[in-house]
Backbone as numpy.savetxt, mean C-alpha at the origin, in Angstrom:
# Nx Ny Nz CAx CAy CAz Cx Cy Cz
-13.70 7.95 11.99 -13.10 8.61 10.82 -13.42 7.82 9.57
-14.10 8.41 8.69 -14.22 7.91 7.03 -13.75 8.20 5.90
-13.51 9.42 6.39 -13.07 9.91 5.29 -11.45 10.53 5.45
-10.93 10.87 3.81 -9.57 11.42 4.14 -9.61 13.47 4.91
-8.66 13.21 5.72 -8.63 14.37 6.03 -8.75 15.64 5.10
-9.34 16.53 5.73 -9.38 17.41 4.05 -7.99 18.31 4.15
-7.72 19.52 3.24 -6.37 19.65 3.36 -6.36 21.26 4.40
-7.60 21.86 4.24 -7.34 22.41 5.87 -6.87 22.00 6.37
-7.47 20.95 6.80 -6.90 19.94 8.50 -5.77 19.59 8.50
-5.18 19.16 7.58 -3.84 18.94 7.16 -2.87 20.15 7.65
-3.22 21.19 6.76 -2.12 21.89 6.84 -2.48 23.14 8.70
-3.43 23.03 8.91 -3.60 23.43 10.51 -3.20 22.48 11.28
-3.04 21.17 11.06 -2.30 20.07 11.89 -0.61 20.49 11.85
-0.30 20.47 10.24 1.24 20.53 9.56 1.82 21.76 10.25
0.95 22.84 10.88 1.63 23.75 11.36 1.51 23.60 12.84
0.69 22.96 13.44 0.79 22.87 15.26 1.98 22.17 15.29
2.03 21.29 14.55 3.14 20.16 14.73 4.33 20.61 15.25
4.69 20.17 16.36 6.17 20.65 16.73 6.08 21.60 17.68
4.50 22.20 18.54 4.39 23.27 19.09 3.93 22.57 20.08
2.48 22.63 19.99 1.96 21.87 20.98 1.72 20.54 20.91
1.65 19.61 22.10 0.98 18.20 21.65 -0.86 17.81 21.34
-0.95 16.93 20.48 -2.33 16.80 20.58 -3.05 15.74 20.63
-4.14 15.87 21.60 -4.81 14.88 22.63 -6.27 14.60 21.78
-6.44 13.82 22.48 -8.14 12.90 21.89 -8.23 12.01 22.86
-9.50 11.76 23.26 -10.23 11.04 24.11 -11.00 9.80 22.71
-10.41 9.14 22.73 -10.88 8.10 21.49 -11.69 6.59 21.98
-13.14 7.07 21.70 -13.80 6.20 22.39 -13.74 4.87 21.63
-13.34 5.03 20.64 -14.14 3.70 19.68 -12.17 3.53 19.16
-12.21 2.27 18.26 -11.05 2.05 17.46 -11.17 2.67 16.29
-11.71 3.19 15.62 -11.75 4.10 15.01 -10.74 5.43 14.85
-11.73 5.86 15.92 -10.93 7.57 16.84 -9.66 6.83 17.01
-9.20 5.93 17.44 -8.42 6.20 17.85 -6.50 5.51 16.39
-7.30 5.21 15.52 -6.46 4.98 14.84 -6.44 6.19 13.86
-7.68 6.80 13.18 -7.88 8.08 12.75 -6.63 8.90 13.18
-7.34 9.44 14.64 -5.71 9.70 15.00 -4.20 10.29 14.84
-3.70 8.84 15.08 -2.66 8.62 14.50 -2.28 8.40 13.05
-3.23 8.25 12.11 -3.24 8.59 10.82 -3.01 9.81 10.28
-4.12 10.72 11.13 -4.44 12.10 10.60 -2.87 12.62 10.95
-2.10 12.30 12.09 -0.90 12.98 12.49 0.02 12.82 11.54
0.21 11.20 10.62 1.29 11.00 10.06 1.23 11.64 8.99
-0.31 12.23 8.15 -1.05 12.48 7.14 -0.80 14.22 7.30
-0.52 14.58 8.65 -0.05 16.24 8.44 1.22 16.46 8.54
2.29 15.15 8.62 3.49 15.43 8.54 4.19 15.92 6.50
4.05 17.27 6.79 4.73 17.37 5.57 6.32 16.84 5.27
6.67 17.88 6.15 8.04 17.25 6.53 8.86 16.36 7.32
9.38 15.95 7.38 10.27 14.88 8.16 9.71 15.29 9.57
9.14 14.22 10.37 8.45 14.11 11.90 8.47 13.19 12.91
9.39 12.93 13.93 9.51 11.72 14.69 8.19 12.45 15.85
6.63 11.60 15.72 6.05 11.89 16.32 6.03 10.38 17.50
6.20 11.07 18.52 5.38 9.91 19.93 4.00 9.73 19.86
3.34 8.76 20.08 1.97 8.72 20.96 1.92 7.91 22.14
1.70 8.78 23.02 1.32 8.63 24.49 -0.03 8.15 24.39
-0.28 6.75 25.87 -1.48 6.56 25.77 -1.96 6.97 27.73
-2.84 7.37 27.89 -3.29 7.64 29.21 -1.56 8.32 29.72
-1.09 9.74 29.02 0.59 9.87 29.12 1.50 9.34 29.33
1.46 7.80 29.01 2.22 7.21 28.92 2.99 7.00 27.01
4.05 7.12 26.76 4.88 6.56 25.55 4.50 5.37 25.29
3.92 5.24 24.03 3.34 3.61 23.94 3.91 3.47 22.76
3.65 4.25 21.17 4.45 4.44 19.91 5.28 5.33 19.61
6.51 4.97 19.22 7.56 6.26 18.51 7.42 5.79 17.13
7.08 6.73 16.01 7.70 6.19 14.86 7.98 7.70 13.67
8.20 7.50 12.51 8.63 8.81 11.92 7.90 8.90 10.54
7.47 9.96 10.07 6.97 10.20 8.84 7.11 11.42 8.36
6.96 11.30 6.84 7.31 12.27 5.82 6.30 12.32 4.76
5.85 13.79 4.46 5.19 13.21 3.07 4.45 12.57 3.13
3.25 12.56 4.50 2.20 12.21 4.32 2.49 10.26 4.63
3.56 9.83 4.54 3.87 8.60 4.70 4.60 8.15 6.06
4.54 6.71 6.04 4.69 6.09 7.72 6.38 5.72 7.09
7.45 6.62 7.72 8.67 6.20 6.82 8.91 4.81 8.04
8.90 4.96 9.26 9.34 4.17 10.03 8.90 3.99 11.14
8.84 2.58 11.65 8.45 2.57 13.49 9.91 2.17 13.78
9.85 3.48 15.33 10.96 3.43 15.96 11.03 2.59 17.15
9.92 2.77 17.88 9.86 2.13 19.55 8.37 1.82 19.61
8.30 0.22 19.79 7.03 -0.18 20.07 7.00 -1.11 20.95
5.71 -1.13 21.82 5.86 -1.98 23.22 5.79 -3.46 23.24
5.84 -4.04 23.61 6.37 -5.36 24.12 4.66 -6.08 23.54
3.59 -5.39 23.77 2.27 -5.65 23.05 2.14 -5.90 21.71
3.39 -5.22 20.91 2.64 -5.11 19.56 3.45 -6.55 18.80
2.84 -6.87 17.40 3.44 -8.31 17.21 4.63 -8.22 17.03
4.65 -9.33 17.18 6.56 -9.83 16.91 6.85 -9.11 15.58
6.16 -9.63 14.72 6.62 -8.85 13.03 6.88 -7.56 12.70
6.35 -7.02 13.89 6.30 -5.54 13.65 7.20 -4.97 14.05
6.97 -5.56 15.62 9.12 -5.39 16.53 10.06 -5.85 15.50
9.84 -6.51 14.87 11.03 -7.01 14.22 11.35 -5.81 13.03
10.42 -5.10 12.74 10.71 -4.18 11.58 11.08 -2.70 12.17
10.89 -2.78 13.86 11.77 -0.93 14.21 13.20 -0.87 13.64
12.92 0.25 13.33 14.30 0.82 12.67 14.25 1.44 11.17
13.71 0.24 10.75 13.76 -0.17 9.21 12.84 0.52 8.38
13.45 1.44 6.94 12.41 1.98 6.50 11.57 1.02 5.61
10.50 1.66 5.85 9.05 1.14 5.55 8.78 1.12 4.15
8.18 -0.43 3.29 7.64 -0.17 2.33 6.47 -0.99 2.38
5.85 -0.88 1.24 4.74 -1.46 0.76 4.22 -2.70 1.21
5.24 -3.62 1.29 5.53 -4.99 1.78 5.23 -5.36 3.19
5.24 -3.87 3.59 5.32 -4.46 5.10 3.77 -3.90 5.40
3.22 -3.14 4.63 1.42 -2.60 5.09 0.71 -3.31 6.11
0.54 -4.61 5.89 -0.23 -5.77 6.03 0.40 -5.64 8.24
1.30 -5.81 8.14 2.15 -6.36 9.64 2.43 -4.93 10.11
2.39 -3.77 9.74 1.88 -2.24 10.31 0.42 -2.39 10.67
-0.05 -2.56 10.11 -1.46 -2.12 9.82 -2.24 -3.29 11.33
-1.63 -4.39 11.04 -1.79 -5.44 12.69 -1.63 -4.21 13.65
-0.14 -4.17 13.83 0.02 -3.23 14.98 -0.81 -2.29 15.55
-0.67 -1.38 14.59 -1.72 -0.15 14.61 -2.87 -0.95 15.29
-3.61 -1.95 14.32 -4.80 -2.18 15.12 -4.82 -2.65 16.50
-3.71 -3.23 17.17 -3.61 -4.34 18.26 -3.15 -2.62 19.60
-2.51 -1.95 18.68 -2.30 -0.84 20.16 -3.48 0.49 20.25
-4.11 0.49 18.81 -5.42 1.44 19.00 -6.55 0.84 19.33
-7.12 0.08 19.99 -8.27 -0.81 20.34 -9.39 0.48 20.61
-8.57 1.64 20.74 -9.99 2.66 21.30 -10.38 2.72 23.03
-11.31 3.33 23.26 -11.09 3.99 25.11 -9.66 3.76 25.52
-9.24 4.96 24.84 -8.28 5.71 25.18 -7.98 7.38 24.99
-6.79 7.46 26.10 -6.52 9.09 25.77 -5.36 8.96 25.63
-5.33 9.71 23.86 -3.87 9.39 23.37 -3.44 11.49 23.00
-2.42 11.14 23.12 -1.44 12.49 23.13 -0.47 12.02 21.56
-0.58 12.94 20.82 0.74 12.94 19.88 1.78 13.98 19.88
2.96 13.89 20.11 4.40 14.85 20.53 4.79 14.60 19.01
5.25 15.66 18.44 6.06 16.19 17.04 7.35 16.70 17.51
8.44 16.17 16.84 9.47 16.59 16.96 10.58 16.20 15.79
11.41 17.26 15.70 12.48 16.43 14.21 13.27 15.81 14.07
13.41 14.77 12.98 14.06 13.55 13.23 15.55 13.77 13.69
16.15 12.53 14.34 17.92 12.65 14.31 18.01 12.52 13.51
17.67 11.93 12.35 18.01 12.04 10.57 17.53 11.81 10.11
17.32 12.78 8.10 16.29 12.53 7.49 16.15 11.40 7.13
14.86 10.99 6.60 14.62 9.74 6.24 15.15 9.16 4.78
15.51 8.26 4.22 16.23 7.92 3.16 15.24 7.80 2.11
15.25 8.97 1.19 14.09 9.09 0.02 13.98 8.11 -0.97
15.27 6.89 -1.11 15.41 5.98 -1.91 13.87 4.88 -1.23
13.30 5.42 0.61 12.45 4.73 0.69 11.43 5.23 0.98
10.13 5.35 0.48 9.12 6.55 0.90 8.29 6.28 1.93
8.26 4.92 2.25 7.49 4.56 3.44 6.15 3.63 2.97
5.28 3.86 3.57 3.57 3.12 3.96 2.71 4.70 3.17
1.91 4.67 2.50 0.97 5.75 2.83 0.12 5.69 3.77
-0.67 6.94 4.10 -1.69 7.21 5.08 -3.28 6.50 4.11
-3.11 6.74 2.74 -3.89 6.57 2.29 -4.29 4.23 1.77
-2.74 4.08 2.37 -3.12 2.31 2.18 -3.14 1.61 3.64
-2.39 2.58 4.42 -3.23 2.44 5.73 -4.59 2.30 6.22
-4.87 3.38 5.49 -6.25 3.87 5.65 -7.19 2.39 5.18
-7.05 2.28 4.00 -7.78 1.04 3.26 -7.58 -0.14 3.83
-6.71 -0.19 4.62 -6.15 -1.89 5.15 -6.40 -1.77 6.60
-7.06 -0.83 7.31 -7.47 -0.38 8.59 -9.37 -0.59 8.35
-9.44 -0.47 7.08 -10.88 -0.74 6.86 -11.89 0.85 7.09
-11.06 2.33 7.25 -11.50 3.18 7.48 -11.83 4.09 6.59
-11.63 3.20 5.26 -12.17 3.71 3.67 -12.39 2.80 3.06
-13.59 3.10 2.50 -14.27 2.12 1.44 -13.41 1.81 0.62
-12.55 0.59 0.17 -11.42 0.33 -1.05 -12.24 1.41 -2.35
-13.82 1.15 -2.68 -14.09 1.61 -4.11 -14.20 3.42 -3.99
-13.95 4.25 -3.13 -14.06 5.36 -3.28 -12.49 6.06 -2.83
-11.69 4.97 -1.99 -10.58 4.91 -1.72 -9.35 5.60 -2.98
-10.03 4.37 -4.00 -9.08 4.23 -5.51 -10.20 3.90 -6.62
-9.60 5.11 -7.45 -11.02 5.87 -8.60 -9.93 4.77 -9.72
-8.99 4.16 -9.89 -8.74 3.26 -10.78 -7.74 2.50 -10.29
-8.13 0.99 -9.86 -7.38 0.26 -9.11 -5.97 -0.27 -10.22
-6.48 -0.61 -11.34 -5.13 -0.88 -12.44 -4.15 0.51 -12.61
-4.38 1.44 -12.44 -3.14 2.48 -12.16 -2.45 2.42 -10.75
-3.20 2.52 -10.07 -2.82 1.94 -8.56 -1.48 0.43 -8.48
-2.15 -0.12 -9.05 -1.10 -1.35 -8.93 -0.08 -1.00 -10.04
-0.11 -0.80 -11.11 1.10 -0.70 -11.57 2.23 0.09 -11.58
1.89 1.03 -10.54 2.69 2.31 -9.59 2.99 1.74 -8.76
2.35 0.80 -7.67 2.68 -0.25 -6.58 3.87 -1.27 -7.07
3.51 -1.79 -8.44 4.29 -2.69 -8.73 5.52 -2.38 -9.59
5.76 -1.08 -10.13 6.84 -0.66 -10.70 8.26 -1.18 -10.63
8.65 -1.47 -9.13 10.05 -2.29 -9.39 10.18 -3.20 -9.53
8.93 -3.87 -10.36 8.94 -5.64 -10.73 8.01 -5.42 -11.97
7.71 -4.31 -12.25 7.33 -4.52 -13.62 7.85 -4.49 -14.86
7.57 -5.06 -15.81 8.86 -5.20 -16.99 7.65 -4.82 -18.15
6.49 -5.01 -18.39 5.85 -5.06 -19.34 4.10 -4.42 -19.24
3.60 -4.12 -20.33 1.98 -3.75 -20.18 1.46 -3.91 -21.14
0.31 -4.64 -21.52 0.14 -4.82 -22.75 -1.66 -4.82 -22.46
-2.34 -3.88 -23.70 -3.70 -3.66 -24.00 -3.77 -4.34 -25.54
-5.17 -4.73 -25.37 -5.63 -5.04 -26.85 -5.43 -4.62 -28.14
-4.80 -4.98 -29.18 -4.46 -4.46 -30.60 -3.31 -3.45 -30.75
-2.58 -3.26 -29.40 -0.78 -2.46 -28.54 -0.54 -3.11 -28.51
1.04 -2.99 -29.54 2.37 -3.86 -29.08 2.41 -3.70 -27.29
3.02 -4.59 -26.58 3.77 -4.09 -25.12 4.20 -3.03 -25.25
3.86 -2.30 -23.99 4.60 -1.54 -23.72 5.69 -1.60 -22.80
7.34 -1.67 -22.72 7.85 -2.32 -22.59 8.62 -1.02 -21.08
8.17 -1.55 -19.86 8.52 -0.62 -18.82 10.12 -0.95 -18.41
10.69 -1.93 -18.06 12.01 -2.38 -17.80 12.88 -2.70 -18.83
13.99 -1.71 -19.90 14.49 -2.08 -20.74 15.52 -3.03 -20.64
15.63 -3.16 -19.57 17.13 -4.05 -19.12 16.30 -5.85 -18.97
15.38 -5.90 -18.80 14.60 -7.27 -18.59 13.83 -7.56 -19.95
14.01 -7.65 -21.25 13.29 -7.86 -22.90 12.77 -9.07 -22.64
11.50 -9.23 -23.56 10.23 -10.33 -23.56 10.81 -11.19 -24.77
11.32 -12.22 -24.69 11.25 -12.91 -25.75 9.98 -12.81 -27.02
10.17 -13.39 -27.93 8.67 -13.22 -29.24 7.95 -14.40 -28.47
8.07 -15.33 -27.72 7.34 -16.00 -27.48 6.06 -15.58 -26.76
7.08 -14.94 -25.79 5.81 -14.24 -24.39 5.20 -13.14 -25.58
5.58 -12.29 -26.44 5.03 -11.27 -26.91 3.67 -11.97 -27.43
3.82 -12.88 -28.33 3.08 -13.63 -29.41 1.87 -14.32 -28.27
2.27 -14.98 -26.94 1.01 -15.36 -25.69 0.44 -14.33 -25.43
0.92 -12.96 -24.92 -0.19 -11.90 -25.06 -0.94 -11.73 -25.97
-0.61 -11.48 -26.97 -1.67 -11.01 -28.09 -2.48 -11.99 -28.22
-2.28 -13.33 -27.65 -3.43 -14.51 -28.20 -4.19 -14.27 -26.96
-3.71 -13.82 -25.70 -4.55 -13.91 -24.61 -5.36 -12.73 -25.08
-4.78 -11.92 -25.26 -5.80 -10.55 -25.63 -6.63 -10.38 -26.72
-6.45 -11.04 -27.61 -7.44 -11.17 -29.07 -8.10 -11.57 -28.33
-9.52 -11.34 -28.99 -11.48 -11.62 -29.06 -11.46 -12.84 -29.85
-11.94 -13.94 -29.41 -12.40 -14.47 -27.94 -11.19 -15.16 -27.27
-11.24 -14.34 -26.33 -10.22 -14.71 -25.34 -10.81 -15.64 -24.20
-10.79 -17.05 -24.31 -11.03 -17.96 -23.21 -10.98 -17.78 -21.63
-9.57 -17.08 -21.34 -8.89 -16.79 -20.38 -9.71 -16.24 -19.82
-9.88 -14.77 -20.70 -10.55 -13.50 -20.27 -12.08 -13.82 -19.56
-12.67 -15.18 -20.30 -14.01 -15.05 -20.19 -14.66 -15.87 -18.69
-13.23 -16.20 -18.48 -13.55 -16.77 -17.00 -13.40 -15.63 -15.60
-13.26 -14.58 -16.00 -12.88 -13.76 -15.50 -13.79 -12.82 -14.94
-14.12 -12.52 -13.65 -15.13 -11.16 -13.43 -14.27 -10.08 -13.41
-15.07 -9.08 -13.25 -14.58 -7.96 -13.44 -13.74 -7.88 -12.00
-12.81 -7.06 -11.73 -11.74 -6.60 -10.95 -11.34 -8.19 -10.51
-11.54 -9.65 -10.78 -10.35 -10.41 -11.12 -9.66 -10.49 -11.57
-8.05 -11.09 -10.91 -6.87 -11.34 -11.81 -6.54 -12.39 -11.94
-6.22 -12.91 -13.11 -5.45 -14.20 -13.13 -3.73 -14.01 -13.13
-3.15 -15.15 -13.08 -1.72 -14.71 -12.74 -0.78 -16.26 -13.10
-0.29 -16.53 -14.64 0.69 -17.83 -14.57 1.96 -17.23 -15.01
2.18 -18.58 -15.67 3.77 -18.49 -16.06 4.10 -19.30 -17.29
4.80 -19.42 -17.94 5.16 -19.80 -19.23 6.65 -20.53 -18.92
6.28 -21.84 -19.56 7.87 -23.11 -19.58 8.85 -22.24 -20.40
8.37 -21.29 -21.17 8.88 -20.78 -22.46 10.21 -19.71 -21.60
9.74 -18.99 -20.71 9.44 -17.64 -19.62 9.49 -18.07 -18.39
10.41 -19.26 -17.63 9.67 -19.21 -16.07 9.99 -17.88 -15.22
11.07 -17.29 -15.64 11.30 -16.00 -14.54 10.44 -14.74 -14.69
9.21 -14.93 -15.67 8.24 -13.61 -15.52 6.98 -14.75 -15.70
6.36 -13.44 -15.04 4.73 -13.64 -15.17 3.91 -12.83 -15.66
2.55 -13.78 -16.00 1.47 -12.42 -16.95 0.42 -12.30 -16.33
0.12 -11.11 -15.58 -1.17 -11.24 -14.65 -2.27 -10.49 -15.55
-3.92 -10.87 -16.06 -4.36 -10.86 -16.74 -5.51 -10.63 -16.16
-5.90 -9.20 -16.39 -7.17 -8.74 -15.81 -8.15 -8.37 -16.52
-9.90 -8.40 -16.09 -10.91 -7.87 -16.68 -11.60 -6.82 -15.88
-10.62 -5.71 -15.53 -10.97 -4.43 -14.79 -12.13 -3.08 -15.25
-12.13 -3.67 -16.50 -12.90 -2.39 -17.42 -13.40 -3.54 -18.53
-14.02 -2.49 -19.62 -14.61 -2.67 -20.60 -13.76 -3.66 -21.58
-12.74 -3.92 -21.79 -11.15 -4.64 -22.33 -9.99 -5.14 -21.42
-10.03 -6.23 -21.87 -8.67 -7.09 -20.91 -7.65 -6.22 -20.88
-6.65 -6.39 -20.32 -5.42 -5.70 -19.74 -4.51 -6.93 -19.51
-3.03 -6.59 -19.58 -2.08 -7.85 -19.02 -1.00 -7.26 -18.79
-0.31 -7.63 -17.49 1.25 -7.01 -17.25 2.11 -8.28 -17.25
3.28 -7.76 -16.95 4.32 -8.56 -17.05 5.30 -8.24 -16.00
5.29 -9.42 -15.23 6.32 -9.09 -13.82 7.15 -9.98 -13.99
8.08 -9.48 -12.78 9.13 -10.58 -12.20 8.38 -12.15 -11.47
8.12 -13.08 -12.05 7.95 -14.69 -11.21 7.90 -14.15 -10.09
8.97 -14.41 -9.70 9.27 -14.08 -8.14 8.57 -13.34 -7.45
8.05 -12.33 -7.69 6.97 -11.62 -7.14 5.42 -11.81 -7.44
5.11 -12.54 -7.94 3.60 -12.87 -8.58 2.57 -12.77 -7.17
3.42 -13.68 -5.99 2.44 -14.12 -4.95 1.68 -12.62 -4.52
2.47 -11.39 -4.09 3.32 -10.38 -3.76 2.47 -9.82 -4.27
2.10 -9.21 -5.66 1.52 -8.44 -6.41 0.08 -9.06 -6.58
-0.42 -10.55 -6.59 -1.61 -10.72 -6.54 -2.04 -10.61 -4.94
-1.93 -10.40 -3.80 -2.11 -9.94 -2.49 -1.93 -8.54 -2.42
-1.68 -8.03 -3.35 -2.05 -6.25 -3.20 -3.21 -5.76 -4.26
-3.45 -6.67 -5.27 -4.11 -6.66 -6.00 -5.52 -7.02 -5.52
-5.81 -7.84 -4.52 -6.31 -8.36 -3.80 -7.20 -7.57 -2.09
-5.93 -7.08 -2.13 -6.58 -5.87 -1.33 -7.26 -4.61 -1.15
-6.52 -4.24 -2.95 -6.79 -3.26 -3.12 -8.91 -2.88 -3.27
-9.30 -4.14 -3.38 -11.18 -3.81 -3.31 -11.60 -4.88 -2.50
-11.26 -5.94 -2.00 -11.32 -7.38 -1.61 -12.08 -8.11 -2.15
-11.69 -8.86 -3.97 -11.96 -8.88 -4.62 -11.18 -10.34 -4.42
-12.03 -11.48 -5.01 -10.76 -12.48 -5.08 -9.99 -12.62 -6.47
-9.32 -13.62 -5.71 -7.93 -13.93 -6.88 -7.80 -15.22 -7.42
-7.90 -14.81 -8.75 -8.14 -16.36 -9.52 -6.17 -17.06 -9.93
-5.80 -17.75 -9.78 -4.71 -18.49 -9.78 -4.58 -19.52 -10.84
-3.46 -19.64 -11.55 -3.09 -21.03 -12.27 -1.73 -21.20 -12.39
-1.34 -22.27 -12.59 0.29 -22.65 -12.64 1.05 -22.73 -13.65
């Protein structure tokens, strides 16, 4: 599998679902994580699907919306980190230690069965889950650059509940968290990072980020990218810097430039 399912397939999947079960002979790891992708990827609505391997129950988990809301029951095979997260709805955070799993129980030569059925309860929309589509990228079964047509919108949708700030060249901030305000100090370090000639900037390749912090400011950070034609800079929570440069990071596998 390379590509995303198209939305035929989707919605001829979205309607078997719940009728019959459906089987694949999955020679490669590929097929066989495809899969279970394509299944979670036709769940429109709320879906506690099984996959059986050689008819045996090997994964329970539930999705909505195209997203992995939760793993319910996983075997004694899959990692500890992952057992440790049944139950629990799924976010972003956890991609990385899903995405193990998945790989460690789809190895491929296998015959896997997927059962659809509806949840004992809906899933809690305050959490939307994993997508099929960062699965997909962290499974290695999409090219990151055709994956995501603009990786800086991508992350700052990813990073929304830790973002406080955005700031482009010759733009005041734009100021996303009103409850968290930038002192004039941090305002006045952007604009010097972002004015021509920007030092910072020039150490920078393209889809690198840099990422510090200010004595002025220790509880935010300014991660400072040369993604396009003009620098870019956000403004997060400290606390999350590590967090947001490891998704940033993934998102093309691009490295990550660091300072303190």
């Amino acid at each position: 599998m390379t590509e995303h399912p198209s939305i035929a397939t989707i919605l001829s999947q979205a309607a078997a679902l719940g009728t019959d079960s459906q089987d694949l002979a999955a020679a490669t790891a590929e097929e066989a994580r495809g899969f279970v992708l394509d299944a979670i990827a036709a769940c429109i609505a709320p879906r506690e699907l099984t996959i059986l391997d050689g008819g045996k129950p090997m994964l329970r988990l539930e999705a909505a919306a195209g997203q992995l809301s939760r793993l319910l029951d996983l075997p004694d095979t899959a990692p500890a980190e992952a057992r440790a997260l049944s139950g629990q709805p799924l976010t972003i955070k956890e991609l990385d230690a899903v995405a193990r799993a998945l790989a460690r129980l789809l190895p491929g030569d296998q015959r896997l069965q997927c059962r659809s059925t509806p949840p004992a309860q809906p899933p809690d929309p305050a959490h939307p889950g994993i997508g099929v589509d960062a699965l997909l990228r962290q499974l290695g079964l999409i090219p990151p650059d055709r994956a995501i047509q603009d990786r800086w919108a991508y992350l700052l949708d990813a990073a929304e509940e830790v973002l406080i700030a955005i700031a482009d060249p010759g733009q005041a901030p734009r100021q996303i968290c009103p409850d968290r305000p930038m002192t004039a100090t941090l305002e006045r370090q952007l604009q010097v990072l972002l004015a021509p000639p920007a030092p910072g900037i020039n150490l920078l390749d393209k889809n690198e980020i840099l990422f510090f912090t200010l004595k002025s400011d220790p509880d935010m950070a300014i991660g400072l990218a040369q993604d396009g034609p003009a620098p870019r800079a956000l403004v997060i929570e400290a606390g999350a810097m590590a967090e947001v440069a490891a998704f940033w990071a993934s998102l093309s596998h691009v490295p990550v430039a660091g300072a303190p």
